[in-house]
N, C-alpha and C positions, 0 to 999 in steps of 0.2 A: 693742681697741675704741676706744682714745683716738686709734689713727690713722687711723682709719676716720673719726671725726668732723671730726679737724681735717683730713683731706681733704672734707669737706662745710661748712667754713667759709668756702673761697674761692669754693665754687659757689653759696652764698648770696650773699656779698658781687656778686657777678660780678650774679648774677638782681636784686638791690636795684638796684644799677646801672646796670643795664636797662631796668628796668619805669621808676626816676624817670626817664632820658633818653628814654625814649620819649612819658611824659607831658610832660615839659617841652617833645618837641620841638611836642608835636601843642599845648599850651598855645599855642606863641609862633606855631604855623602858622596856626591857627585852625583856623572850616570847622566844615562839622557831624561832622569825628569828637571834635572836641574835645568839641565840644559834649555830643555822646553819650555819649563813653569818657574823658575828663578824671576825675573822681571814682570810676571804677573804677578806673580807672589807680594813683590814689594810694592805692586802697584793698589794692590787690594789694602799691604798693609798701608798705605799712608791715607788711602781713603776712610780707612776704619777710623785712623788716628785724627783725620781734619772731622770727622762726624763726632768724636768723642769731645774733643775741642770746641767745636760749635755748641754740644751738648749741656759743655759745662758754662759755657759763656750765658745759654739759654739760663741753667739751673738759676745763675748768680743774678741775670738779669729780673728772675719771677720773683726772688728774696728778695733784693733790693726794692721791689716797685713794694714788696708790702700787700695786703688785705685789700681789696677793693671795697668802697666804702667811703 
């Protein structure tokens, strides 16, 4: 299970990413997509980031506990 996660930690980091370079590019471009999808933008990107965070707390949590047995 704990590699199963920690291959879902880099696909989060990759999506966090993402979503902020896509908001920052539409910030700096302007225009009305900013205008429109600016604040979803960062709202996507912090959810990605509080998932990827849980994720990793997960990964540490399934090492720590060790082999069951």
């Amino acid at each position: 299970m704990s590699g199963f996660v920690f291959f879902l930690i880099p696909l989060g980091l990759a999506a966090t990413a993402l979503v902020l370079g896509v908001g920052i590019y539409s910030l700096a471009k302007g225009g009305t997509f900013a205008k429109e999808n600016s604040n979803k933008l960062m709202r996507l990107r912090v959810l990605a980031q509080a998932v990827t965070v849980a994720l990793m707390f997960l990964f540490l949590f399934l090492v720590g506990k060790g082999p069951a047995g």
